[in-house]
N, C-alpha and C positions, 0 to 999 in steps of 0.2 A: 673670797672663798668660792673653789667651785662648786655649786650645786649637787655635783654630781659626787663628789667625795666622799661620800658614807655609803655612796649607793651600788660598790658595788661586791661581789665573793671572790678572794681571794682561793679558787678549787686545785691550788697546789699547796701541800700539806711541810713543803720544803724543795731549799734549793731552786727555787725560783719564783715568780710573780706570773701567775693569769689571772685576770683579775673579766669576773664577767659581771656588767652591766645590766646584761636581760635585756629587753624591750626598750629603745630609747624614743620611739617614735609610735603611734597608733595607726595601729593595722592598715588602716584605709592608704595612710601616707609610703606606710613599707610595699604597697601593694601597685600603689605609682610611681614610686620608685626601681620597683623590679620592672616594669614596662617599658620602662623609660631605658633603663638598661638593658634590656633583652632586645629594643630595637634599637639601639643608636651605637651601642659598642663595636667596635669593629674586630669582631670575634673571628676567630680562627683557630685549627685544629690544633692541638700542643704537639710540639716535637722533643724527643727524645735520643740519646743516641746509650746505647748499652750493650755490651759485649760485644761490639762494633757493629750493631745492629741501629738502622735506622725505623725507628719507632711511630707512627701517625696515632695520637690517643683520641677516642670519640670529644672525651673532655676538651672543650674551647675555653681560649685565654685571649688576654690582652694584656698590653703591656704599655702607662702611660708616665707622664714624669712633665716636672719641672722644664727641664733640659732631657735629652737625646738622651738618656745615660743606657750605658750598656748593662745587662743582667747577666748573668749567665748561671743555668742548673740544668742538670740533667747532661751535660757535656752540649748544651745548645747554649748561643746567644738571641740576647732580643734586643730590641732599638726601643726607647721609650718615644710616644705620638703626645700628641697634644690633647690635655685635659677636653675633656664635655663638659659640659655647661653643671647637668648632674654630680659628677664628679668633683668639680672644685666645691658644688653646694656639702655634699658628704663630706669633703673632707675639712672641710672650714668648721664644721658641725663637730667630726670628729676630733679634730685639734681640739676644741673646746673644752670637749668633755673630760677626754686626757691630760690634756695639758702636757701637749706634747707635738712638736710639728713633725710635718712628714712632704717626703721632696715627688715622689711615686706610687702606683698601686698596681700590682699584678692582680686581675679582674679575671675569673675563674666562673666557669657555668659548667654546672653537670646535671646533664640531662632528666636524668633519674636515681635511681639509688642500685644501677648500674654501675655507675660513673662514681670511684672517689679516691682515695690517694692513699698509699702503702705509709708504712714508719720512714717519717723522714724531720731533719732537723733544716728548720733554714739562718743556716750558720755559715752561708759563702761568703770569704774577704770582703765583697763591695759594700755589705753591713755592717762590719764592724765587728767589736767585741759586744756582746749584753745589748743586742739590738732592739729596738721598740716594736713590733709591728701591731697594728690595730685591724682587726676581722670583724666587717661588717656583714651578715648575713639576710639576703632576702629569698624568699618563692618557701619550698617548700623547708621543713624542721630537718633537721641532721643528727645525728650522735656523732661527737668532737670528739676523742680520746687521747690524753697524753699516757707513755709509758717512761717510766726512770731509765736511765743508759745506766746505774750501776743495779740498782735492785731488783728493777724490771716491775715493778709497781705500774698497777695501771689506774686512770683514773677519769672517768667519761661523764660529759653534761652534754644536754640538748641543746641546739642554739635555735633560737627561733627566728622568724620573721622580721624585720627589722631591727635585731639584736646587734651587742658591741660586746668582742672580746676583744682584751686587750694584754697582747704577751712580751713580758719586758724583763728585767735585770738577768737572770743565768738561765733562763729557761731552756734557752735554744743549747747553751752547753751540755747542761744537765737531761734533757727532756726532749726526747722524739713526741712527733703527733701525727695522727691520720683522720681520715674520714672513711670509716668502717661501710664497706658495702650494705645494701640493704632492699633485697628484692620485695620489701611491703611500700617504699620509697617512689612511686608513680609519678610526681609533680620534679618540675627542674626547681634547683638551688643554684640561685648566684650570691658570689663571695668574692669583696671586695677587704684585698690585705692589701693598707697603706704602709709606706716602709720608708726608710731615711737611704739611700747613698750614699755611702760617705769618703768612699776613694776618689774626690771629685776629679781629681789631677790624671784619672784615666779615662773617665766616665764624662765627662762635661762638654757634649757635644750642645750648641744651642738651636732651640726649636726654632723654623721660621714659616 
């Protein structure tokens, strides 16, 4: 049985699964964790392309994987790089807890509470139908918000420092989410969402 199974809220009230964890680790450890990440990621501006507009966002990402696999949102593609050492530790971790494996993690840093991301679902073909993704949060606290696509229902939790959300069965059909701006927000947040691939037969370039 895993430990972890009674531990943790289900903050969708229907039509899908988020299931938040809270704190898996003590502060000190989320604390060297975000360090380790903030200097070894090989971080880079996010690109966008919209109303045929090419986008540079302050927001930095990364993009890593089992294999090369290709991504693509925002009408950009990305190349998956090879796991850090931190990385594969998080995700072996997070496997755990979930019970649930993951092949990738698009590795997300915002500055401040400048920096955070509109209503959007991530529901792109290379995941599948009822995709798993697991959201690991470090540095500073955020407000998470999902909204319903039919009722428009909203419904917001805090994620802290070394916290685990974990969003899976219809949610991405059912359920937009963002990270709601917030000029009281001074400290950067980094956000590690692990994720499966699963169009291997397009995607399966191998790392070398």
């Amino acid at each position: 049985m895993n430990l972890f199974d009674d531990k943790f809220v289900n903050v969708l009230n229907k039509d899908g699964e988020a299931n938040y964890y809270g704190k898996i680790m003590p502060t000190s450890e989320a604390n060297t964790y975000y360090n380790l990440l903030l200097n070894n990621i090989n971080w880079k501006n996010d690109e966008a392309l919209y109303q045929g507009k090419h986008i540079i966002t302050k927001r930095k990402v990364a993009w890593y994987g089992d294999r090369g696999f290709l991504y693509t949102y925002s009408n950009t593609t990305k190349q998956a790089i090879p796991w850090t050492n931190e990385l594969i530790d998080l995700k072996r971790r997070t496997e755990l807890i979930t019970n649930s494996p993951f092949n990738s993690c698009l590795v997300n840093l915002y500055h401040d509470g400048n920096e955070g991301m509109t209503w959007h679902s991530d529901d792109e073909k290379s995941l599948g139908r009822n995709t798993v993704i697991a959201s690991l949060s470090f540095g500073a606290e955020r407000k998470f918000s999902f909204k319903h696509k039919r009722t428009k229902q909203t419904i917001s939790l805090l994620l802290e420092n070394g916290s685990l959300l974990l969003m899976k069965g219809s949610t991405q059909s059912n359920w937009l989410h963002s990270l709601p701006l917030s000029s009281k927000i001074i400290h950067p947040r980094i956000n590690l969402t692990f994720r499966t691939i699963k169009d291997l037969s397009m995607h399966d370039t191998k790392l070398t």
